[in-house]
Each structure stands twice: as structure tokens, then as C-alpha cells.
N, C-alpha and C positions, 0 to 999 in steps of 0.2 A: 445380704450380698447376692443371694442365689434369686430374688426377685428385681433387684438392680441388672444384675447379667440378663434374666430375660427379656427385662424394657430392653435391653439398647440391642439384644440380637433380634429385637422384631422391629425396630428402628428400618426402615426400608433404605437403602443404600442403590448408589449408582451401580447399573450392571454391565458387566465387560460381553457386549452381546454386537461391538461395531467390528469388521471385519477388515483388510486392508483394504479393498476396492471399497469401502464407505468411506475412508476416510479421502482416498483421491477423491472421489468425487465431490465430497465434505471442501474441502482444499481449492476445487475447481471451480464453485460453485463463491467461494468467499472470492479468488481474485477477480472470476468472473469470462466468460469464454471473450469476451468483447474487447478486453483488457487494455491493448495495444492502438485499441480505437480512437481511446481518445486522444492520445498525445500523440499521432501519428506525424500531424502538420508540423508540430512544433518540435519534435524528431528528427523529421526529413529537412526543416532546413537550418536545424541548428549543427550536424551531422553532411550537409550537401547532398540530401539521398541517405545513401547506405543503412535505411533503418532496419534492414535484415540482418545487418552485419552488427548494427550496434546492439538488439536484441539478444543476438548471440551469447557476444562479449558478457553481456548483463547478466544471460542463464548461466554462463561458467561460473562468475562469480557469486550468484544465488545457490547453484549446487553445492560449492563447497561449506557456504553458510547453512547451507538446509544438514547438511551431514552433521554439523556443527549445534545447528538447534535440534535434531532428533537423540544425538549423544548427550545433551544436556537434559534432554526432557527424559531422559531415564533416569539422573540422578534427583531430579526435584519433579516427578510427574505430577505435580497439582498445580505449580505455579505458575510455565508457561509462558513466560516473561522474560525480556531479555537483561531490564533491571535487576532480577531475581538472579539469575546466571552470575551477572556481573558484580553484582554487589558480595554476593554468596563466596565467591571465590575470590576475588582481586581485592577490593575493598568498597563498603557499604558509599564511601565518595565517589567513587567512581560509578557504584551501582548508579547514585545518585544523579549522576551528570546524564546517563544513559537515560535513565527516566525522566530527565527534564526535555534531553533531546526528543523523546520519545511525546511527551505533550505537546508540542511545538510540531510536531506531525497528523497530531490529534485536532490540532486547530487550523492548521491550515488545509486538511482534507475537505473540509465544508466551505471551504474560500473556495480551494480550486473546482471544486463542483459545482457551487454557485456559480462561478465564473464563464464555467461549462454551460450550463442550464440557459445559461439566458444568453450567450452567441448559438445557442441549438433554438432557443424559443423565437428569438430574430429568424431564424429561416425559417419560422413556419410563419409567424406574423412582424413582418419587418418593419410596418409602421408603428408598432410601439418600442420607445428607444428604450436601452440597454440599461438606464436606471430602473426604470421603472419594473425589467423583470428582476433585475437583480433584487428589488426590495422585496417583492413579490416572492419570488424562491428561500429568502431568508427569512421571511414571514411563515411559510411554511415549514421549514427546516425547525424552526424555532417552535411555531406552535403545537406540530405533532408529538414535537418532544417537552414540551410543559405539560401537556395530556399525557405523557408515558405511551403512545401509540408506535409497536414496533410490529414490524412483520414476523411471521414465525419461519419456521426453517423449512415449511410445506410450501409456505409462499416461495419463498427463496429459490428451494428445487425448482418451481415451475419457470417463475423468472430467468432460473439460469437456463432452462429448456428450451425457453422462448427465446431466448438470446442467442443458446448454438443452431436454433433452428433458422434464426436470421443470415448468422455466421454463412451456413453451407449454402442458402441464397445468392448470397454474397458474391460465396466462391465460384457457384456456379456460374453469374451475369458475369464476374469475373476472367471466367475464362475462356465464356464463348465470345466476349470481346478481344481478348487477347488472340482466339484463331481467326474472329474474321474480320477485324479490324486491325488493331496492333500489328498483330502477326510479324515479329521479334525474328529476330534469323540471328544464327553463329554467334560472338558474344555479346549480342543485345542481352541473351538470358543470364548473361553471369552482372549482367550492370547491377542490378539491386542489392548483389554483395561488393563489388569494386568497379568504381567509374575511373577510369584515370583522369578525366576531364575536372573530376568533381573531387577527390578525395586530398585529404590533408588530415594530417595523425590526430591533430588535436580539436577539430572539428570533429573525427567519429568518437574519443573519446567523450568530449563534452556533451555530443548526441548521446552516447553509452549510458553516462551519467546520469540523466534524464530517464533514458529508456527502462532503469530500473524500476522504474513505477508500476509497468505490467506485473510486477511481481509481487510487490506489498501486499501483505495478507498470509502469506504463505507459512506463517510461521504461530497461524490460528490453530493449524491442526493439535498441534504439543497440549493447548487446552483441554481435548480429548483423553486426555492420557487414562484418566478412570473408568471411562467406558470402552475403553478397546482390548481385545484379545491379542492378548501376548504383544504391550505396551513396548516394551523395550528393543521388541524388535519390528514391529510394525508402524511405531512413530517415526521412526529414522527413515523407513523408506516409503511411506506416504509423503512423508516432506521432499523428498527426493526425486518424487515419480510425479509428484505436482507440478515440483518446478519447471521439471523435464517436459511434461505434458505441456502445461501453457508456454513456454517455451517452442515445440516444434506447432503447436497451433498458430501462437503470435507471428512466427515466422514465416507463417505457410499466408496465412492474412496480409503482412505490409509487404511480400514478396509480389503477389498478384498487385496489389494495390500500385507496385512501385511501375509493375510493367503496364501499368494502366497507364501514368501520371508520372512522366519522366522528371527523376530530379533534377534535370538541366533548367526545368521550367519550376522554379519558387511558389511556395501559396504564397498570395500576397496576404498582407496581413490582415484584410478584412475578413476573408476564412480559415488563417492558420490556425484557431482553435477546433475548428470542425471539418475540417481538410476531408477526412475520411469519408464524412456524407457526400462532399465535393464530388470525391472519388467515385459513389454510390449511382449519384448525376449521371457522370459520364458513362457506366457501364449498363444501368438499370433503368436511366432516364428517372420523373417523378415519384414513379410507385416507389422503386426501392429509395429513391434519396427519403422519401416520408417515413418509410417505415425504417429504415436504419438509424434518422434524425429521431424519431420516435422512440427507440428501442435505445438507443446510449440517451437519450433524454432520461425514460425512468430508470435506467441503472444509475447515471449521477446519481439522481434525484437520492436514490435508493441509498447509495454512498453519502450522500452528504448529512443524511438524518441519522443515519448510525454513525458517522464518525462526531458528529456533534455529540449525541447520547451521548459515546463514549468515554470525550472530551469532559462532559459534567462528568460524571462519572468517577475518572481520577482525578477531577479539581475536585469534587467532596470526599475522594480517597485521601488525598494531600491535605486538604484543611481537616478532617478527620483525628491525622496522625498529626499533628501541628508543623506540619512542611510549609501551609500556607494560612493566613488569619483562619481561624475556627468560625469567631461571629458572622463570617460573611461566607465562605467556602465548606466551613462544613455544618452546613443545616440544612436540611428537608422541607419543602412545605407542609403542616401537618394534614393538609387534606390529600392533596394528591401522591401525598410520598415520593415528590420529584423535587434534585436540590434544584428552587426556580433558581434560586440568585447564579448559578453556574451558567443554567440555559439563558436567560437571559445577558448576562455578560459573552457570552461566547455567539450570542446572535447580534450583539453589537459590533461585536469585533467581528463577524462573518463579513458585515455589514460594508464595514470600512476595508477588509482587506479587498471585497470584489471592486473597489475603487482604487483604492492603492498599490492593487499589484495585478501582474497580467499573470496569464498561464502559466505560460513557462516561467517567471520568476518564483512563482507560486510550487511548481514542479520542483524546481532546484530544489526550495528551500526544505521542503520537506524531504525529497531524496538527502539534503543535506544531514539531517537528523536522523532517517531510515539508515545511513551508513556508519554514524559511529556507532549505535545499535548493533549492525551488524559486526563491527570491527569491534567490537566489545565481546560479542559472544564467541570468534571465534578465537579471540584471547583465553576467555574461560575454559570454553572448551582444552585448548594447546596446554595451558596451568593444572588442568584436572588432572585430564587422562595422559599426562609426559609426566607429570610431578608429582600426583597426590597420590593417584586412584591406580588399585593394585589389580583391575580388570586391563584383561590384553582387547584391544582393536586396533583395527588395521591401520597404518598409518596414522599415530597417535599425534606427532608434531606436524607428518609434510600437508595433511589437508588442512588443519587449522590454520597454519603456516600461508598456504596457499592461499586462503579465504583473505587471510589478513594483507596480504600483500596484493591481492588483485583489489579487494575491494578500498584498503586508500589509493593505490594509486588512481581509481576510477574518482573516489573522495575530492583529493586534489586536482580535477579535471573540471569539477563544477565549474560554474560561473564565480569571478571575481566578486562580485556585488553578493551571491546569494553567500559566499563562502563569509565576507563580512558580517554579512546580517545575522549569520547562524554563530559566528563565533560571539557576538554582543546580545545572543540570546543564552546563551551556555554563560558569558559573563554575568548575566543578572542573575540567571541562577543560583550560580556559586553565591552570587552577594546573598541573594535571599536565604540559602541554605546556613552561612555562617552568622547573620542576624538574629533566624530563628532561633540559633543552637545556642545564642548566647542568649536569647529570652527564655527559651529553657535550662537556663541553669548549664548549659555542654549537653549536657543528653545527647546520646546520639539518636539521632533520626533516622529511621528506618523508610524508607523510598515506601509509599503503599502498591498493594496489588490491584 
């Protein structure tokens, strides 16, 4: 016994040596300082303008969700998940609906960066058409990840360096264009939050809607939970001070942008997906239109190879736990210890979504899924810490309360079409969830991590 106890106390374990400023930065560095970049066009004129305002809306509603996942990542600090929350506390179906949504976000991040990639690869070479990068960029996506080829988190840091160091470029051509061109008088400057010209309730919510996408990611930090000092109170407000941060960043970015590029005047749709570099044109001329088309080029890029990873990842987590066929979802190649059959099928489906859907359908659909997620946790949360759990925090029911009710009502602003699509994907789900359960004998199924 007393040489059992020694192996496992010299067993090396995760060390609590991350502080609260690593983890904002940790946080800042997953959504990305660039964030807001890339759905700027398809923001501004699904919203008429006011993408400072829908921004906003969006951070309100991320705050109370982040207060929501930092309270939860203290009762389960390993897991991390918004599955886990929800399945843990409401019921393992429900977990389950959450995590199907939750793949169905996993898959369409590498569509919509694809989608990205090759309207940013058209401005740098236009005479090659838009199939041709598309195949190109998902050939990539795909093959780095049949190699298991990921960046480390050194890369990342400098990446995100490279990117705020762009940002404050940005800001700068930004706003010596705004003094000596633009040059905005009395309430020109409040337009990028309310145009009376432009505005209509359900246009900035449906912008809103959307505009949540700056923020995805943010709920990476809770992973953390074992290497950080004094978890239970430093999860909570790293998730909190993220949001907040890319929030008054994002906002500070499409406000300059807007008084550059009056919402009165629409991107037409040949540059709605890259509106931003558009922007870049106008204030920096070529240099900075290349280097900013450059700079959200490898950050896609960068997104769409890890959210695919990911994507295999919980399809061989699912086929593993038998949520989905085992023979085909949960098995590894034996040499490269990568499950191909996943990356492959999810690079065919990249393949056809950058054909089958545009940007912003592509945006909804996953803000679609990003939402019950979040309307899930701050369910769990509200059932905890009101009903279960004998710990006092402040406002146990009005923030969860609040989360839940700001963010369906933002839910039900989607698009029509994307709200269909997502409810016929939550549909097959469920099918597939009670098919399995009956091939197992009922067993319940446990959602994996």
C-alpha cells in the first residue's frame, strides 16, 4: 500500500501556477482581437448599420452567460462543457440535445471560414474563381488535420500579437481618416449607435443575433480550471472580463469602421463577406487593405483547422460512447493515431457547405446552436445555485434569469430559414439518440466530453 501511495504522489499532475490576467489573455487570444472583422459586412447590413449597437446587445447577453459558465465551472472544474452543465443538472436528454447542438457548431465553423478564405483569397487573386479556393482551403483544412499538425499555444500568443498589432493600425488610418476626410460633426457621431434613417427593431435584433459570433470561444477559459489559482473565484471573472474586453474592443473597431463607411450605403454582395478589408481600402489605401485581407486570412485559416480537429474529435467522442456507429466514428488510424474516417467525412461536408451556404446563413446557423447552449447553461446554473446548492452568490435566480431571457429572445430573432434548418438538425438528433438507445438495449447514453 505505502509503495502504491508513493507511485501515484510522484505521478506529476497539473500545477495551479495560471493567474487571473493569463487567463484574460488565454480567453482573448481563443476569441481573437480581430473578432468582429469578419462578420462586420454581413452585420452592418443585416442590422442597417448599427453594428456597435448590436455588439453591445450581444456583450450583455454573453455577460450574463459568462457569470453563468464561471458558476458552473466551480461545481464540475474538469469538464468545461456546456453539455456537462446541462446534462449534470436538468437531465442527461437534455444534456444531450445541447451537445448535438453544440456539433452542428463544430461543423459549420470550418464551412464558414472556408467560405471566408476564399472571398479574402479572391482579393488578393481574383482571377482564380471561388471554387477553386474553396477546394483548395478545404484540402488544407483537411490535410493538416490527417497529419495531427496543430499550432501550439506559443504560436497562438504571437498570432494574437500580430493581429492586435494590426487592430491598432487599423485604428490609427482609421481615425486620421475620420479628422481629415470624414470629419463627422454633432450627431453624425452617435449614427453608428442609432440612425433614424436606418433603424428598425427587428433588423438590429437579427443583426444582434449574428453578431454573437465575436464572442464564441469564450467559454474555453472553464477548461482551465486545474491549472489556475484560486479556480472558483478566478474562472468566473476571467470569463467575465473577456467578454467585457472583446466587447469594448469590438466596439471601438466597427464604431471607427462605421464612421468610415456610412450605413446608408450597403456592401453590395460581392464584398459583404469581407466588407472590413473594404473598409481597410478606404482609410489605408492597398498596404493596409493586404495586410488586414492577410491577417483575418490566417486567423480563418487558423479557425477553421481547429474547429474541424475538434469536430473529429467529438464525432470519435460519440462513436466511442456509441451515440454514433463505433465501426465508422469511433476508430483511429493505427498509424497516425488520427480518427481519419471523421476528418475525412467532415472535409467533405466542409466541402459542400462552402457551396450550399453563404456566410451569414452559415453565421446564423451556428449562432443557432451557440444559443441553446447557452440557454442551457444558464438554466443549470438558475436549478443549482436557486435549488440545489447550499453556497450563497449574489443574485442566484436574477442573472441566470436574465441570461435566459435575453438570450432566447436574441434566439428567436434569427433568421427564419436558419431557425428551420437548426430545429431539423436537433430533429435528427433526437432520432438518432433514441435509435441508439434502443440498440443498446435503453442504456442510457451519456453525451461524451
Amino acid at each position: 500500500m505505502s509503495a502504491k501511495t508513493d507511485h501515484e504522489l510522484a505521478v506529476p499532475g497539473l500545477r495551479r501556477t495560471l493567474k487571473l490576467h493569463h487567463l484574460i489573455l488565454y480567453g482573448i487570444i481563443i476569441i481573437q482581437p480581430t473578432a468582429p472583422m469578419s462578420i462586420y459586412g454581413v452585420v452592418s447590413n443585416a442590422a442597417r448599420g448599427h453594428v456597435v449597437t448590436t455588439i453591445l446587445i450581444a456583450m450583455v447577453a454573453m455577460l450574463f452567460t459568462a457569470v453563468s459558465y464561471g458558476r458552473m465551472a466551480r461545481i464540475y472544474p474538469s469538464a468545461g462543457s456546456a453539455y456537462t452543465y446541462v446534462g449534470k443538472e436538468i437531465h442527461p436528454l437534455a444534456g444531450y440535445v445541447v451537445g448535438w447542438a453544440m456539433l452542428m457548431d463544430y461543423m459549420l465553423n470550418p464551412i464558414i471560414c472556408a467560405i471566408w478564405c476564399s472571398s479574402a483569397a479572391q482579393n488578393i487573386l481574383p482571377q482564380i474563381p471561388y471554387a477553386a479556393w474553396s477546394l483548395a482551403f478545404v484540402l488544407v483544412f483537411t490535410g493538416l488535420n490527417l497529419f495531427g499538425v496543430q499550432t501550439s499555444s506559443r504560436v497562438n500568443a504571437l498570432l494574437a500579437l500580430g493581429m492586435s498589432i494590426v487592430v491598432v493600425v487599423f485604428i490609427a488610418a482609421a481615425i486620421r481618416y475620420i479628422a481629415l476626410v470624414a470629419r463627422p460633426v454633432g450627431g453624425q457621431w452617435l449614427l453608428p449607435f442609432y440612425d433614424p434613417a436606418t433603424f428598425a427593431p427587428g433588423r438590429l435584433f437579427n443583426g444582434a443575433s449574428i453578431a454573437v459570433l465575436t464572442y464564441i470561444g469564450f467559454d474555453g477559459i472553464s477548461t482551465m480550471s486545474e491549472e489556475v489559482e484560486n479556480p472558483r473565484r478566478n474562472i468566473l471573472l476571467a470569463t467575465v472580463f473577456t467578454c467585457f474586453a472583446i466587447g469594448v474592443l469590438s466596439a471601438i473597431e466597427v464604431y471607427v469602421a462605421q464612421l468610415v463607411w456610412s450605413a446608408r450605403t450597403p456592401f453590395p454582395a460581392s464584398m459583404v463577406n469581407t466588407a472590413f478589408v473594404q473598409v481597410a481600402l478606404r482609410v489605408g489605401g492597398k498596404f493596409l487593405f493586404q495586410l488586414l485581407n492577410a491577417t483575418l486570412l490566417i486567423a480563418n485559416m487558423g479557425s477553421g483547422i481547429a474547429a474541424q480537429f475538434g469536430a473529429a474529435r467529438l464525432l470519435y467522442g460519440m462513436g466511442r460512447a456509441d451515440a454514433l456507429p463505433r465501426r465508422f466514428f469511433g476508430v483511429v488510424s493505427p498509424t497516425t493515431r488520427i480518427p481519419r474516417n471523421n476528418v475525412l467525412l467532415l472535409g467533405i461536408v466542409t466541402l459542400l457547405g462552402t457551396f450550399l451556404l453563404t456566410f451569414e446563413r452559415g453565421a446564423e446557423l451556428l449562432n443557432f446552436g451557440a444559443f441553446i447552449a447557452f440557454i442551457g447553461v444558464n438554466a443549470a446554473a438558475l436549478i443549482h445555485y436557486k435549488f440545489r446548492s447550499q453556497e450563497k452568490v449574489a443574485f442566484p435566480a436574477l442573472a441566470p434569469l436574465c441570461g435566459i431571457l435575453i438570450c432566447t429572445f436574441i434566439w428567436l430573432n434569427l433568421n427564419r430559414d436558419a431557425k428551420l434548418l437548426g430545429v431539423a438538425w436537433i430533429a435528427v438528433g433526437l432520432l438518432l439518440y433514441f435509435v441508439m438507445r434502443k440498440r443498446t438495449a435503453g442504456a442510457s447514453l451519456e453525451f461524451p466530453q
